[in-house]
C-alpha positions as CSV (number, residue, x, y, z in Angstrom):
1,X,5.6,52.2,-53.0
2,X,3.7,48.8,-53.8
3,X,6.4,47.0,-51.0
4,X,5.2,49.4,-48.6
5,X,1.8,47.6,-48.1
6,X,3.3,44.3,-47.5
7,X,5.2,45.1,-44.8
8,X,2.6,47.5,-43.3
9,X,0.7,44.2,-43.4
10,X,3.0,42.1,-42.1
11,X,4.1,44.1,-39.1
12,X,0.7,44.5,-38.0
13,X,0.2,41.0,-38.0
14,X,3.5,40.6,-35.7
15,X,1.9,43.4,-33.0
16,X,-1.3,41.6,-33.3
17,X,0.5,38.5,-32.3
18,X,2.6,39.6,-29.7
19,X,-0.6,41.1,-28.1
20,X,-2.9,37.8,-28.5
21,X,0.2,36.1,-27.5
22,X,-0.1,36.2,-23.6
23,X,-3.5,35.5,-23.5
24,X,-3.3,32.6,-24.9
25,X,-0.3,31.1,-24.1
26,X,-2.7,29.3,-21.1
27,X,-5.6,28.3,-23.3
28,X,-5.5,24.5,-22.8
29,X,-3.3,23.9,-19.8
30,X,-5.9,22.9,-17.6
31,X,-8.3,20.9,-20.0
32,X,-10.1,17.6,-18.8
33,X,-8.1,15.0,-20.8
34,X,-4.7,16.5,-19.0
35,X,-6.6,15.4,-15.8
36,X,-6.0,12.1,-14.2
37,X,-9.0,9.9,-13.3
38,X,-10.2,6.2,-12.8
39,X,-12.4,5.4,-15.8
40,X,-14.0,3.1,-13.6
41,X,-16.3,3.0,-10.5
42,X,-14.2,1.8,-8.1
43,X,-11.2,3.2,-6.8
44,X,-7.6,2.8,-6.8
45,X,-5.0,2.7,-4.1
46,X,-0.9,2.7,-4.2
47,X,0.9,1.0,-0.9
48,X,4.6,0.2,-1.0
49,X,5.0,-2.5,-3.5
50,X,0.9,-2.8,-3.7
51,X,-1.5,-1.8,-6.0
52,X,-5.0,-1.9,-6.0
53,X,-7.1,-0.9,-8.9
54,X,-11.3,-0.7,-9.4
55,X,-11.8,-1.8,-5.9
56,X,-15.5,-1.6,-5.0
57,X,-18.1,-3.7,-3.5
58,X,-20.8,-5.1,-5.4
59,X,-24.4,-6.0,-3.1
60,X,-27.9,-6.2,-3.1
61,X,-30.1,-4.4,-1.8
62,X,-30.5,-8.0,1.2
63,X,-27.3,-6.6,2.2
64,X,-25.6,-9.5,0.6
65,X,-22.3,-8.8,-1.8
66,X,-18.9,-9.6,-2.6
67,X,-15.3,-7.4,-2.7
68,X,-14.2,-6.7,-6.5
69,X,-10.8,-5.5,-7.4
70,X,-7.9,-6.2,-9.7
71,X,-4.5,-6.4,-7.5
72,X,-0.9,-6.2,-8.4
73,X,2.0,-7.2,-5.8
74,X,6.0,-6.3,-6.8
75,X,7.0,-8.7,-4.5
76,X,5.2,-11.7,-3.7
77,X,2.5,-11.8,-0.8
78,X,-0.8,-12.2,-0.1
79,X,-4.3,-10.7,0.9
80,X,-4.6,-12.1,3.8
81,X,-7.5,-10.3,5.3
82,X,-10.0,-7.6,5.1
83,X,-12.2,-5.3,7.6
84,X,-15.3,-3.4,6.5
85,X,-17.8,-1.0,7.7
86,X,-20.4,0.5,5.7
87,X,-21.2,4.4,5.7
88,X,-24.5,5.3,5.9
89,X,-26.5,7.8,3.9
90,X,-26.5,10.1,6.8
91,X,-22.6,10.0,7.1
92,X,-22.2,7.7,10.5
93,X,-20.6,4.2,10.5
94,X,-22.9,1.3,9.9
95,X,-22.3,-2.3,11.9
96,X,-19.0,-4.3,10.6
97,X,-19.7,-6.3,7.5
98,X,-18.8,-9.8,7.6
99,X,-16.2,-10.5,5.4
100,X,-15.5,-14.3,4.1
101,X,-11.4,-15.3,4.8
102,X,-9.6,-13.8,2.8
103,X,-6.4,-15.9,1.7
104,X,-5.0,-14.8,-2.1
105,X,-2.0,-15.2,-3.0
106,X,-0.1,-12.5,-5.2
107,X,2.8,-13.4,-6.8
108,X,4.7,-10.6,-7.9
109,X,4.3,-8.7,-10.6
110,X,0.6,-10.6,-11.7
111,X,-2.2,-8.8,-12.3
112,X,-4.9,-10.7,-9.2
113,X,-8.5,-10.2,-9.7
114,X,-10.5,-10.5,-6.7
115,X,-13.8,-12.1,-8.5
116,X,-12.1,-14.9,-10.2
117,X,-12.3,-17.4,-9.8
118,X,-14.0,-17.5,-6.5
119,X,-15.1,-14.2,-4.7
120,X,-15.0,-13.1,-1.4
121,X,-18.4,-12.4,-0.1
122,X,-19.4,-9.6,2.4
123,X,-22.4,-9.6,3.8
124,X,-24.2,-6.5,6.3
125,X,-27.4,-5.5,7.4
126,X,-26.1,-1.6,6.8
127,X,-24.1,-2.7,2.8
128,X,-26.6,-1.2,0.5
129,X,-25.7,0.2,-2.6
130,X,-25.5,3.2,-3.8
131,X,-23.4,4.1,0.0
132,X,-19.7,3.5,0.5
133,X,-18.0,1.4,3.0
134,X,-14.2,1.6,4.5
135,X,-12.5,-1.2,3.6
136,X,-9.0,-2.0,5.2
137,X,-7.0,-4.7,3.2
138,X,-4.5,-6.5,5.1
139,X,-1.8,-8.1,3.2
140,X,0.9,-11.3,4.7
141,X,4.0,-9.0,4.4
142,X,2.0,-6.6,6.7
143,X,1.1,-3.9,4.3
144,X,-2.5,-2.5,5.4
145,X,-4.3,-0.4,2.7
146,X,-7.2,1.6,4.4
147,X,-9.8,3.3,1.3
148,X,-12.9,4.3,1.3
149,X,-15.3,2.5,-2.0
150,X,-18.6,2.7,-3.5
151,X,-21.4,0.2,-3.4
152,X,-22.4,-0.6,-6.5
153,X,-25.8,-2.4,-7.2
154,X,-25.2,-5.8,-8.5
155,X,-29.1,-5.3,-10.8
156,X,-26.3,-3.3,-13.1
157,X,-25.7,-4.6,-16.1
158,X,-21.8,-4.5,-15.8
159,X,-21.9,-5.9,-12.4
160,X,-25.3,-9.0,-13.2
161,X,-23.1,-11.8,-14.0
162,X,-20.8,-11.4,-10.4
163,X,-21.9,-14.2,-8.1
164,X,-23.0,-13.0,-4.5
165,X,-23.7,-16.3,-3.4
């Protein structure tokens, strides 16, 4: 009689489980650390043989500012160009920044950061931070990538020691 408890025990532990089971067979498939993000504030941006990581522009509230971004080219090429409109807060396109040439060369597989050593300065009457702005990056072999980036206030501490010129 004493093995009759034991099993008693144990087979109500197996009907327990196989009734829990289900339930949570999908606790922690759709947890936040299984999700894929940009710990950054930029953006990032796959073309072809390009890739273009933390892209964001970096401005004053003068509408002065320059284009930040880390680039990597498979093949080599170059940025040879780039077009910008702000967004304004209400949603509508603000006038074309200007946009200093643009001539970097990326030679494949290197890691190209847009702020060193000399950046390329933008400058609109609409570029204010805290907005975004379209920015279309032209490259030599005649890539384009077109994304949309924040504005990010240059007062910030991460973004104080970036030049605007």
């Amino acid at each position: 009689m004493a093995t009759q408890r034991p099993r008693t025990a144990r087979a109500l532990g197996i009907v327990a489980a196989l009734v829990m089971a289900p339930g949570l067979v999908g606790c922690g498939m759709d947890v936040q650390s299984l999700q894929p993000y940009t710990p950054a504030a930029g953006v990032n941006a796959d073309q072809g043989a390009i890739k273009v990581r933390n892209l964001l522009l970096i401005a004053d509230e003068t509408g002065k500012g320059v284009v930040s971004a880390s680039i990597v080219s498979a093949t080599d090429d170059a940025l040879s160009g780039i077009i910008a409109t702000p967004q304004k807060a209400d949603g509508s396109a603000g006038a074309p920044l200007t946009v200093a040439a643009a001539n970097v060369a990326l030679p494949a597989n290197k890691l190209v950061v847009l702020t060193n050593p000399t950046p390329i300065k933008v400058t609109g009457a609409d570029l204010k931070p805290g907005l975004t702005a379209q920015l279309t990056l032209a490259f030599s072999s005649g890539q384009q990538v077109v994304i949309t980036a924040p504005v990010m206030s240059s007062s910030l501490a991460e973004f104080s020691s970036v030049p605007l010129g």
